[in-house]
C-alpha positions as CSV (number, residue, x, y, z in Angstrom):
1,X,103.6,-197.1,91.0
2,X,103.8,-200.0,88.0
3,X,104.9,-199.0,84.9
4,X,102.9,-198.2,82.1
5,X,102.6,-194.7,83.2
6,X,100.4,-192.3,80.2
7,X,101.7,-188.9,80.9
8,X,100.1,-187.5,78.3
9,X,98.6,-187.4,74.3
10,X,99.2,-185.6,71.7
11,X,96.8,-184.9,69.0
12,X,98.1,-185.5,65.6
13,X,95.5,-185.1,62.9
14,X,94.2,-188.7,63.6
15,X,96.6,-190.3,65.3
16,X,97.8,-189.6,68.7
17,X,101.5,-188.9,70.1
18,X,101.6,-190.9,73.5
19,X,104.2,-190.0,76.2
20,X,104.7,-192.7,78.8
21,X,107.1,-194.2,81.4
22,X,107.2,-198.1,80.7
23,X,108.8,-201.2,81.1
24,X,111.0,-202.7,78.4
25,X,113.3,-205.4,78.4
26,X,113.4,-205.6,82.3
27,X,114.4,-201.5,82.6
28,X,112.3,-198.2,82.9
29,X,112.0,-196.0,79.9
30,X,110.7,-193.2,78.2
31,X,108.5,-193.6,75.5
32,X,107.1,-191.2,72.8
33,X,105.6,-193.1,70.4
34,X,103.0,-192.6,67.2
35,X,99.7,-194.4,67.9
36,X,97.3,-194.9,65.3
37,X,92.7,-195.8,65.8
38,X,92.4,-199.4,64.7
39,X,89.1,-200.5,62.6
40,X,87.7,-201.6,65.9
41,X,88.7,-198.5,67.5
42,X,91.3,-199.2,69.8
43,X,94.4,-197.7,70.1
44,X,97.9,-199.5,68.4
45,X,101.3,-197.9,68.6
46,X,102.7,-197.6,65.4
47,X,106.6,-198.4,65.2
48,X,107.3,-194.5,64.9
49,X,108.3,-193.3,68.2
50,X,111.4,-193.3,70.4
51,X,112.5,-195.2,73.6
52,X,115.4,-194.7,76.4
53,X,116.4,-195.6,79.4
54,X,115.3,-193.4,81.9
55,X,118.8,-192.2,83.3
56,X,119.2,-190.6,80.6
57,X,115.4,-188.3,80.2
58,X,117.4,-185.5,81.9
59,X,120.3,-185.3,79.5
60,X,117.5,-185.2,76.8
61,X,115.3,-182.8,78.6
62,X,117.7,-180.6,78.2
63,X,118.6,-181.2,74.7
64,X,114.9,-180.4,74.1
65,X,115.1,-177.2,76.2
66,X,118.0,-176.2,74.2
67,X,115.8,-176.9,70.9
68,X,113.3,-174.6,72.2
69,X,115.8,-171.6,73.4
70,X,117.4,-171.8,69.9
71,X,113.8,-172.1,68.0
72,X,113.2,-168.9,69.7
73,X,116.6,-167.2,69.2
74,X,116.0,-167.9,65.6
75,X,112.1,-166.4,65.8
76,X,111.0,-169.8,64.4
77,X,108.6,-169.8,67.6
78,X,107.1,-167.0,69.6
């Protein structure tokens, strides 16, 4: 399947957290980046956001996991 991939948006007031799997420099990545409505309405990533190579989504994955289970632990989420 070609690369950009959405996998899904977030709402953020007015803006919108994209998650995707895209092509950068030549190499596959994961991307979470900021997008904000332009005066015409479409859609522009802003340059808030981060980008990896994606070896290395499991490694974070898990560092996010780990987030979570300590959020928890620390009754900062249900």
């Amino acid at each position: 399947m070609p690369l950009p991939i959405t996998i899904t948006e977030i709402q953020l007031g007015k803006d919108i957290l994209r998650i995707e799997l895209v092509k950068l420099h030549g190499h596959a990545n994961f991307s979470a980046r900021k997008f904000f409505k332009k005066d015409d309405g479409q859609w522009q990533a802003s340059k808030h956001g981060l980008a990896f190579y994606i070896e290395r989504l499991p490694d974070v994955v898990a560092a996010f996991e780990n987030a979570l289970n300590q959020a928890r632990a620390e009754k900062l989420l249900p």
